[in-house]
C-alpha positions in Angstrom: 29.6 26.4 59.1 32.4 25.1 61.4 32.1 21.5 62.0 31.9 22.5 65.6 28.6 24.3 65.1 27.1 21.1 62.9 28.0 18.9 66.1 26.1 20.9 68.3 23.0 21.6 66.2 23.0 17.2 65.2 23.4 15.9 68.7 20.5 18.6 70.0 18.8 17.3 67.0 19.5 13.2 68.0 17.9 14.0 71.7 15.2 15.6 70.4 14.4 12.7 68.0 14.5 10.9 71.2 18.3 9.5 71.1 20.0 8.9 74.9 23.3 10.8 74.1 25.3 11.7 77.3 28.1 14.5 78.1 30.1 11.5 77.6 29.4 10.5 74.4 29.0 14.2 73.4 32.5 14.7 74.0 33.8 11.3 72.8 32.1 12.4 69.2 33.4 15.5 69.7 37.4 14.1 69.8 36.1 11.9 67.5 35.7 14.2 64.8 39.2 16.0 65.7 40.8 13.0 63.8 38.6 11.2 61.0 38.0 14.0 57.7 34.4 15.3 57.4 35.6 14.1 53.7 35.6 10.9 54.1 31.8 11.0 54.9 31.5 6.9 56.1 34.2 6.9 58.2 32.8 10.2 60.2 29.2 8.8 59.8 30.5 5.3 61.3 32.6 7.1 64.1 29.8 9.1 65.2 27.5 6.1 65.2 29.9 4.8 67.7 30.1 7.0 70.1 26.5 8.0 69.9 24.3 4.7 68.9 23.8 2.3 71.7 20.8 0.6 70.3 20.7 -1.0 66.6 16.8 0.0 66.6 18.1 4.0 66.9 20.7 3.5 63.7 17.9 4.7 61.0 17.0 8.2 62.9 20.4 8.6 63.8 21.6 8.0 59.7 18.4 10.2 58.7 19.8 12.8 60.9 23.3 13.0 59.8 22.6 13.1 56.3 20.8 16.5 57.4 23.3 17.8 59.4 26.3 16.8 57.3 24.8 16.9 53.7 27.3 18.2 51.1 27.2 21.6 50.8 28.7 24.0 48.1 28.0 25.9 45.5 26.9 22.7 43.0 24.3 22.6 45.5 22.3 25.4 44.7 19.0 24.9 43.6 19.1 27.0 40.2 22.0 26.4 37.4 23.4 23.2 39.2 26.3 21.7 37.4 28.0 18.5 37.8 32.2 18.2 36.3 31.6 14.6 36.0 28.4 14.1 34.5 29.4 16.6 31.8 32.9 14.1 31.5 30.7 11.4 31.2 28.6 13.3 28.5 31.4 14.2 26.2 33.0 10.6 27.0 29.8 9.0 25.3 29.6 11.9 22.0 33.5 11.2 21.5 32.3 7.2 21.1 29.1 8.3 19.1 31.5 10.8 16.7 33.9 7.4 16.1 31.2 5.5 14.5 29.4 8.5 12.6 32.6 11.0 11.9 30.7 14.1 12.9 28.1 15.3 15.4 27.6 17.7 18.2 30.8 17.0 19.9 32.3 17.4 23.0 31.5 20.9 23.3 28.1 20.7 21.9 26.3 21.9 25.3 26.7 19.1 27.8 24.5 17.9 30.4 22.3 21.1 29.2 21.5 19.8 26.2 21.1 16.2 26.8 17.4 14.9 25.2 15.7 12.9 28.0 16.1 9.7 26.2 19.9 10.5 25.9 19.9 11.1 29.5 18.0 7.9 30.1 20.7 6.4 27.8 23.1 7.8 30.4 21.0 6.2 33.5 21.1 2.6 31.8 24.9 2.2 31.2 25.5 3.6 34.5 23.4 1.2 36.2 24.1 -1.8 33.5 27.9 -0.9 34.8 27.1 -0.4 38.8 29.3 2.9 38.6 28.1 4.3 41.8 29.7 7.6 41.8 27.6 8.0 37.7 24.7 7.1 39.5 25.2 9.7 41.9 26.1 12.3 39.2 23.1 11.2 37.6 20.7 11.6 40.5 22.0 15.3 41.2 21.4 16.0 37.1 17.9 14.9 37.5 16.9 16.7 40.3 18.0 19.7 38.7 16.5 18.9 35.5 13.2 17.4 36.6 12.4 17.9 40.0 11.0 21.7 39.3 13.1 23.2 43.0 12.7 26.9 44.1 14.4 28.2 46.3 11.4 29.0 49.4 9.0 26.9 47.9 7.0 25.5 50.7 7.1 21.8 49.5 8.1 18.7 50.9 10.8 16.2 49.6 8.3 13.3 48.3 6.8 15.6 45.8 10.2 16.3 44.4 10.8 12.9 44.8 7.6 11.8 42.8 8.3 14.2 39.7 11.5 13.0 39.4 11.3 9.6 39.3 8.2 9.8 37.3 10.0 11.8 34.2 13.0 9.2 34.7 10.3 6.1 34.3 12.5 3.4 36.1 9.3 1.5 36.5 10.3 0.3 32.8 14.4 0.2 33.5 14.5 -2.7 35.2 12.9 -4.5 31.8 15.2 -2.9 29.6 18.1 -3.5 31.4 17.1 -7.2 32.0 16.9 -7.6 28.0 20.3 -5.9 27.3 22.1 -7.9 29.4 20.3 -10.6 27.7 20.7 -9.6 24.4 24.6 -9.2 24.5 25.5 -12.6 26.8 27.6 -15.2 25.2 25.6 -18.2 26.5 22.0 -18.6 27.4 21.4 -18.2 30.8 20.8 -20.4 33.8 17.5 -19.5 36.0 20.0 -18.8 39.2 22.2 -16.7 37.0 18.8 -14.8 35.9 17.4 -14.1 39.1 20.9 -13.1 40.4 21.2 -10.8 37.6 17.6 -9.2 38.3 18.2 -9.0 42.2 21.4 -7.3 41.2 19.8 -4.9 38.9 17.3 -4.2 41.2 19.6 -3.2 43.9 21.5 -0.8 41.3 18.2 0.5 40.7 16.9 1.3 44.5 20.5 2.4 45.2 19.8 5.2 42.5 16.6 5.7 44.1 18.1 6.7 47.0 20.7 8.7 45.4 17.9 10.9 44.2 16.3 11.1 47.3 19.6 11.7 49.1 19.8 14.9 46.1 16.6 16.1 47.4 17.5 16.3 51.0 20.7 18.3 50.2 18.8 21.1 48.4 16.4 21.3 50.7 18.8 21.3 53.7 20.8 24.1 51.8 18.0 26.2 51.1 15.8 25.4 54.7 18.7 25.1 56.9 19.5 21.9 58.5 16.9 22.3 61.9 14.1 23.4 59.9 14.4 20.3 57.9 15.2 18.3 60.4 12.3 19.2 62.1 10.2 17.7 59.4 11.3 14.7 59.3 11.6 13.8 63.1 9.3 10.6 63.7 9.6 8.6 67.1 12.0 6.0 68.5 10.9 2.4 67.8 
């Protein structure tokens, strides 16, 4: 859909949610978006939000509607046989380590994300957030929605039940523990109390961030096989 089109359909969408946007400020996003990538998804987001937010209460309604409207699309976004490049890099990345200490094993090729066990996939989820690689969190998210979250395509459901059996297969009630005890277990000194509750704030972060991710993966199927009004739609709530 021309970016064009998705401008049209999002600012409708922002005055129905209850957003003042003027002809002005219509057109101002409008040459706006004539410069700044639709790639580059903060700098659009944040150059919309300029020219279209004039009260910090509206930010939240205006974020929730954009990531409708300008969700990723694409074919690694449809809800049966998704794929993710990266994951599967990240996949064979950790059976080429596994191999060098054992000398054999499934190897590289040995099925990818696809045949990942779910405690090699929770493996996966701990190093990613242990590290704060963002963009492994994100592959992560997108592999467990497809994995877990049990999407068809025209199923009448909403996103917090995907939500719900996803999170709930990936236990992350129990990650924070575990990743509080590794980073214990392999520190070179015993830890101050500050440095401990800076490391579990951190983690916790990581974790929520991940949380959203997920969520975030949700959205983008449902947008893709909905449309972005119908979902939209759902989740219009008032102005504070």
């Amino acid at each position: 859909m021309p970016v064009v089109d998705l401008m049209s359909g999002f600012v409708a969408e922002l005055r129905r949610a209850g957003l003042p946007v003027s002809l002005t400020e219509n057109l101002d996003a409008m040459e706006a978006v004539k410069v700044i990538p639709i790639e580059d998804r903060d700098a659009f987001k944040y150059a919309l939000g300029a020219t279209l937010v004039k009260n910090s209460s509206h930010w939240r309604v205006f974020e929730t509607i954009f990531e409708v409207y300008f969700s990723l699309r694409g074919s690694q976004y449809n809800i049966v046989n998704a794929t993710d490049e990266q994951a599967d890099e990240f996949w064979r990345d950790e059976q080429d380590q596994a191999q060098m200490g054992q000398g054999e094993g499934r190897g590289a090729g040995g099925g990818g994300l696809e045949a990942l066990t779910p405690e090699e996939l929770a493996n996966m989820l701990m190093r990613a957030l242990m590290q704060g690689d963002q963009a492994m969190m994100r592959a992560l998210a997108r592999q467990s929605v497809a994995r877990f979250a049990g999407m068809e395509p025209g199923r009448p459901v909403g996103g917090t039940y995907y939500l719900y059996r996803t999170l709930r297969n990936l236990d992350l009630d129990n990650m924070l523990a575990k990743l509080l005890e590794a980073n214990k277990s392999g520190a070179e000194r015993q830890m101050s109390s500050l440095e401990q509750r800076l490391t579990k704030d951190e983690y916790e972060q990581r974790i929520e961030q991940f949380k959203k991710e997920v969520e975030a993966e949700i959205r983008r199927r449902l947008v893709a096989d909905r449309g972005a009004e119908a979902m939209a739609k759902t989740l219009r709530k008032p102005l504070p």
